[in-house]
N, C-alpha and C positions, 0 to 999 in steps of 0.2 A: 449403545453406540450404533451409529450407523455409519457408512459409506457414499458419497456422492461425487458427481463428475460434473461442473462449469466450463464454460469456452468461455474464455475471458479475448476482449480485444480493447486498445489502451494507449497509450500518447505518452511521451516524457517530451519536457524541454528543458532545455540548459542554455545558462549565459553566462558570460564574462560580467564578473562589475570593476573593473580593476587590476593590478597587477596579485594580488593576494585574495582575493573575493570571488567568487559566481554563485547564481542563483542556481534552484534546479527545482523541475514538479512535473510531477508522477500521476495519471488521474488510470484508472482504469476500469471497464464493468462486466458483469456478465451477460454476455448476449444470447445465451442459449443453456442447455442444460438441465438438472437435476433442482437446482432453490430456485427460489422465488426470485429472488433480488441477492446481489455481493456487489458491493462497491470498492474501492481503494482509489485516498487519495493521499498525497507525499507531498510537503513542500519546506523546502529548505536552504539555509545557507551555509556556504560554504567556505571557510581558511583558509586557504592554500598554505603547503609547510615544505620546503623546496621543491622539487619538481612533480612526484605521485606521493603526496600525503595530502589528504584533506581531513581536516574540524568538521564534521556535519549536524547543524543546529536547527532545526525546525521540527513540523508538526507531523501529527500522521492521523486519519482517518480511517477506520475499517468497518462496515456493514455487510451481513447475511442471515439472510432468511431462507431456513430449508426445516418443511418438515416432511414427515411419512408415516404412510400407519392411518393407523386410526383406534379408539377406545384404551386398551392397552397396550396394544401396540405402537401406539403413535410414539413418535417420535422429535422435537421440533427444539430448532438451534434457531433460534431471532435475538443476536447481538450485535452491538453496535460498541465500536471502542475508537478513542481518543484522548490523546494526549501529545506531550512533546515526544521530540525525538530526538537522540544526542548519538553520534555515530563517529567514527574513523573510518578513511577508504584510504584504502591503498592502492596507486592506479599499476599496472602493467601491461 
């Protein structure tokens, strides 16, 4: 196992589609740091369920590449994951 530290900097947006619906997406990357490359991206749709409940149905994207060392030592984490994404938010 190892330990590392990213500065991540990153954009959300959100919309209204409706009285019951809005969009939302999330992009984010590492600008500095410890790996190589970390990505994060979100995008989703949303139910509205009376005033702070939302349904949240979309995708998600995740990339990093970090390694260290070297011969035995080394060390190296380069994943990539994706799939849906199914959520409840509660706003307050």
């Amino acid at each position: 196992s190892d330990l590392w530290t990213d500065f991540i900097i990153g954009i959300h947006a959100y919309g209204e589609l409706g009285d019951k619906w809005t969009v939302a997406g999330k992009l984010d990357a590492a600008v500095g740091g410890d790996s190589d490359s970390a990505y994060y991206a979100q995008f989703a749709f949303n139910r509205k369920f009376g005033q702070n409940m939302l349904l949240n149905l979309g995708w998600r994207y995740y990339d990093v590449d970090y390694a260290s060392g070297s011969g035995l030592t080394l060390f190296k984490w380069d994943v990539a994951h994706s799939g849906p994404a199914i959520g409840w938010s509660w706003l307050f």
